[in-house]
C-alpha positions as CSV (number, residue, x, y, z in Angstrom):
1,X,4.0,-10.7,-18.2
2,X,6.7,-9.7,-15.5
3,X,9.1,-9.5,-18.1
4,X,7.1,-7.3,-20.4
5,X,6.2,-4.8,-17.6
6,X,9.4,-4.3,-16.6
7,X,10.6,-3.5,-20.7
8,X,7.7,-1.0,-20.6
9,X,8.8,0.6,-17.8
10,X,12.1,1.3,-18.9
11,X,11.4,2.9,-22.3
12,X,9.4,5.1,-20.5
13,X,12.0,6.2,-17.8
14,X,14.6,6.2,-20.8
15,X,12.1,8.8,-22.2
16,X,12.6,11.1,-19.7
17,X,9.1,11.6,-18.2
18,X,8.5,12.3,-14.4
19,X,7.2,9.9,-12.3
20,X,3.5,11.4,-12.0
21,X,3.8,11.8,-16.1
22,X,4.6,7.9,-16.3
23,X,2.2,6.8,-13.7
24,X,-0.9,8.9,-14.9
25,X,-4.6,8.6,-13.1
26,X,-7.8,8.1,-14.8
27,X,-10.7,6.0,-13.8
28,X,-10.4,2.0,-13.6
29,X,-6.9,2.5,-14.2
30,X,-3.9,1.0,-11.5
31,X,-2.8,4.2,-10.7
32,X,-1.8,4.6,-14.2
33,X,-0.3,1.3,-14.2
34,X,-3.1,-0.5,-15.7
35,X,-2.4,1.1,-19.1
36,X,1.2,-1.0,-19.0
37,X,-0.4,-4.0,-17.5
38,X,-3.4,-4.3,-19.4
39,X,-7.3,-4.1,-18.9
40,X,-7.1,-7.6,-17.1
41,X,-5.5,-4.8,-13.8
42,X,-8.7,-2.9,-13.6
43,X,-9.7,-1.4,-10.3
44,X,-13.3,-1.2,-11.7
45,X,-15.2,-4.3,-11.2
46,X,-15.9,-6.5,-14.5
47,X,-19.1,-7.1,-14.9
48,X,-21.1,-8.2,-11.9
49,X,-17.9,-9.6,-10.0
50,X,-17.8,-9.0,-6.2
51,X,-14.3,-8.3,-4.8
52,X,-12.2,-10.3,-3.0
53,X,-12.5,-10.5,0.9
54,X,-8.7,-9.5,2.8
55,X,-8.9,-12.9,3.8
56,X,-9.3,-14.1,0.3
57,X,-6.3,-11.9,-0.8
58,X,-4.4,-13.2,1.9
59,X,-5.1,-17.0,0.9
60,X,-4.5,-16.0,-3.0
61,X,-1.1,-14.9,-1.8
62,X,0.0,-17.1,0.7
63,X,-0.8,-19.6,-2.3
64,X,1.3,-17.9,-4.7
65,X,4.6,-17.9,-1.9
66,X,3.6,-21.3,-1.2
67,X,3.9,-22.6,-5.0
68,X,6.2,-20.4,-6.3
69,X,9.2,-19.7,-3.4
70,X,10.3,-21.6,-0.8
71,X,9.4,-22.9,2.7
72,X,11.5,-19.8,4.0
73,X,8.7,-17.1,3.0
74,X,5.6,-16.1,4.8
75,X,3.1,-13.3,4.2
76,X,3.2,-10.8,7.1
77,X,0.7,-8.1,5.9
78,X,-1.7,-7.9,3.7
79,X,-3.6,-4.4,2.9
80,X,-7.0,-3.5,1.4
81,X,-6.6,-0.5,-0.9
82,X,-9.2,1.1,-3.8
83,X,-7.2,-0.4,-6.0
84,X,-5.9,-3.8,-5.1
85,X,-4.6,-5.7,-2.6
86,X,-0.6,-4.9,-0.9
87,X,1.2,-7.8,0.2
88,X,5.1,-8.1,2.3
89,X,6.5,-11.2,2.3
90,X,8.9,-11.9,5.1
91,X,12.2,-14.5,5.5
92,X,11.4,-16.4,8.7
93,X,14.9,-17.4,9.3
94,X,16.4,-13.7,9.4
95,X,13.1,-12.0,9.5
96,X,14.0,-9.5,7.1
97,X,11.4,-8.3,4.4
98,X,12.0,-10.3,1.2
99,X,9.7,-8.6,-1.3
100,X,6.1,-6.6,-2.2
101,X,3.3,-7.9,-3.5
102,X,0.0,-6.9,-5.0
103,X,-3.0,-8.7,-5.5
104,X,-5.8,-8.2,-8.1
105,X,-9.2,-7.7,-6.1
106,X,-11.3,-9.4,-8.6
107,X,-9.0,-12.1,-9.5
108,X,-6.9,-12.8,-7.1
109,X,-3.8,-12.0,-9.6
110,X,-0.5,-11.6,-8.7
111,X,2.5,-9.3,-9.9
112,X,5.1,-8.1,-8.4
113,X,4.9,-4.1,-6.4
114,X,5.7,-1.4,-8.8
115,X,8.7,0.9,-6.9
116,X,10.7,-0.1,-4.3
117,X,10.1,-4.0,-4.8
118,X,10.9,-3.4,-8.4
119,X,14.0,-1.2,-8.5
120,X,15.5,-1.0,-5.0
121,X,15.6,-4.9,-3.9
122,X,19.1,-6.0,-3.9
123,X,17.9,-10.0,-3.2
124,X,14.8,-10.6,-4.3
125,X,14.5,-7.8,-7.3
126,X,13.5,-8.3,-10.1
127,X,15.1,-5.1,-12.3
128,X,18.5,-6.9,-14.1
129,X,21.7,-5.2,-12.3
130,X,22.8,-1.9,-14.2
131,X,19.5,-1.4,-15.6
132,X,18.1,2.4,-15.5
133,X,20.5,3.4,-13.3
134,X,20.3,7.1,-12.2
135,X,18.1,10.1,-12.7
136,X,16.0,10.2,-9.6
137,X,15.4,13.4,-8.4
138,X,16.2,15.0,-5.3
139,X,18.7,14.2,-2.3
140,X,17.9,12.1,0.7
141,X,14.3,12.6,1.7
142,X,13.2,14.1,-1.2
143,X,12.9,12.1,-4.2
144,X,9.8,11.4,-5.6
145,X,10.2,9.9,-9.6
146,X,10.7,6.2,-10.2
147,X,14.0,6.5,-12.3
148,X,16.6,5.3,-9.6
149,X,18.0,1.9,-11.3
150,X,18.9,-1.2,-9.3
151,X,22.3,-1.0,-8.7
152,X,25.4,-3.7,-8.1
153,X,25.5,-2.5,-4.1
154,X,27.1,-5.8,-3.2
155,X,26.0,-7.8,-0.7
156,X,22.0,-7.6,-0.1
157,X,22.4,-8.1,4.0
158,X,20.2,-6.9,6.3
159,X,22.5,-4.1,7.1
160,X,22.6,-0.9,5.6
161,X,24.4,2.9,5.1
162,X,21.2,4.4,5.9
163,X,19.7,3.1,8.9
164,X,15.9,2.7,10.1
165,X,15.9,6.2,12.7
166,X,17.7,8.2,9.4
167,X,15.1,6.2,6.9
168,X,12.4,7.6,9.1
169,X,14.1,11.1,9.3
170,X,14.2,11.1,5.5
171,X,10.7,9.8,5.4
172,X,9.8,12.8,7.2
173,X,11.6,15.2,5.4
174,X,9.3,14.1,2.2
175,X,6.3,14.3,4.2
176,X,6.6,17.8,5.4
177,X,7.7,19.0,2.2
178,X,5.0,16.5,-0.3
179,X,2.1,15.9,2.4
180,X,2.1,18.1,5.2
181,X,0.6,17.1,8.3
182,X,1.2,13.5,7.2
183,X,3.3,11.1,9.7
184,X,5.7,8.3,8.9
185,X,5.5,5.3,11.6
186,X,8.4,4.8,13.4
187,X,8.3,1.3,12.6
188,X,10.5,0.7,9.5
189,X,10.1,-2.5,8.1
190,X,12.9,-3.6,6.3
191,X,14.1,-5.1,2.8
192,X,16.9,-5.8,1.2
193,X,18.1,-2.4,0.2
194,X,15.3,-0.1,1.2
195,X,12.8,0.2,3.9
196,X,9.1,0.5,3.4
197,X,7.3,2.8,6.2
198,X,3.3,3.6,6.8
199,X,2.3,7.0,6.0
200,X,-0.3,7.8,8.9
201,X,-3.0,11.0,9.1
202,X,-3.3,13.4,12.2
203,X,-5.1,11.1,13.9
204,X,-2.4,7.8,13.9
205,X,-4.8,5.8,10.9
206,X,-3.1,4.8,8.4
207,X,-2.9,7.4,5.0
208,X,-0.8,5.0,2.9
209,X,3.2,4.2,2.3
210,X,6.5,5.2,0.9
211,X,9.8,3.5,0.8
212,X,12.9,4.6,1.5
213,X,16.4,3.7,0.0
214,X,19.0,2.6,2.5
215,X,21.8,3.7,0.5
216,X,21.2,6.9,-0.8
217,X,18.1,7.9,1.3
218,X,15.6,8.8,-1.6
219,X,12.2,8.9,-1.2
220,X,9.5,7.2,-3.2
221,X,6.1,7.3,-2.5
222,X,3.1,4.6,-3.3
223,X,0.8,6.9,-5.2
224,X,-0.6,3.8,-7.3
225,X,-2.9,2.4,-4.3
226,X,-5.7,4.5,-4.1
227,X,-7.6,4.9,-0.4
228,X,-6.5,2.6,2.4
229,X,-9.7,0.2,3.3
230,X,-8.1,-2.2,6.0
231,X,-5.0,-4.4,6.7
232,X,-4.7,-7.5,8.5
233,X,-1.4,-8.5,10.0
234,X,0.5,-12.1,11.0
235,X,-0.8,-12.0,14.2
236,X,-4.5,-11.4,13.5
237,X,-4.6,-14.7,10.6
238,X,-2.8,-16.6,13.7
239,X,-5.2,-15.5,16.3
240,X,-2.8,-13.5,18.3
């Protein structure tokens, strides 16, 4: 399925459409994705199902990192959106952001984050190296389309050209020019190759997310999750 995603993807970036083009909105739909992914993605529920709980999401996916990865990887976060479930996993031994998840609220299914995750991750990604590789539009802080390829930066260490006070600089630069009044956290939390910060309204709740590349500085936004519910952190499933 991951495989057959990320083929999709491609033809449709190598077609030349925009990123709101490719992504699309409709009802029951993934933020367009679920076209791509298949009806199995809705964000309606089927039939009489009730969603999952966040705790629930958080078990499906502490499940999936336990069977699937190694003894390394935690879940951190887990958010509660309109349309699914967002999940960062975490390296306990360097504590740097390994990669995105999202979970299916009705199943409990797991794929891989669309974006960032997809495109930008220099360790964990899951884009083959050279593939799709330019296009984006904009400079730092204002890209916006999900054309930027993966790219052979070298070494995916912790450490970066673009550095968490400039990520938020160029996080802001979007915001004022794509969502004004919008506010990115000053809390960056970082990935291999990019940084993923909280979008937050006037009054410091949370509005949604955006990543930012820490290499060129481009800007992508998380326009697939619908309205924030609710997140729940480490801390809170640890009783701290």
């Amino acid at each position: 399925m991951r495989k057959t995603v990320l083929v999709t993807v491609l033809l449709v970036a190598v077609a030349g459409l925009t990123f709101s083009q490719m992504m699309g909105q409709g009802p029951g739909r993934f933020g367009g994705w679920g076209g791509m992914m298949g009806g199995w993605w809705s964000s309606t529920p089927p039939g009489n199902a009730q969603a999952l709980t966040i705790d629930q999401a958080w078990q499906s996916a502490e499940k999936y990192v336990k069977d699937f990865w190694n003894a390394d990887l935690q879940l951190t976060e887990v958010m509660e959106f309109d349309n699914q479930f967002y999940v960062e996993v975490a390296e306990k031994s360097s504590g740097v952001h390994a990669f995105e998840v999202l979970v299916n609220k009705w199943t409990g299914a797991i794929v891989p984050e669309p974006g960032p995750d997809t495109m930008w991750n220099t360790k964990y990604g899951h884009m083959g190296i050279g593939m799709m590789g330019g296009g984006m539009m904009g400079g730092p802080g204002m890209g916006w389309g999900g054309r930027q390829g993966y790219r052979p930066w070298g070494n995916p260490g912790k450490e970066m050209p673009v550095n968490a006070a400039q990520a938020h600089t160029y996080a802001q630069q979007f915001l004022d020019a794509r969502l004004p009044g919008m506010k990115g956290e000053t809390d960056a939390d970082v990935f291999y190759g990019y940084y993923t910060i909280h979008v937050l309204n006037k009054d410091g709740s949370v509005y949604g997310m955006l990543g930012v590349n820490g290499h060129t500085g481009w800007v992508w936004y998380h326009e697939w999750h619908g309205k924030f519910i609710g997140m729940k952190e480490l801390k809170d499933m640890n009783g701290g």
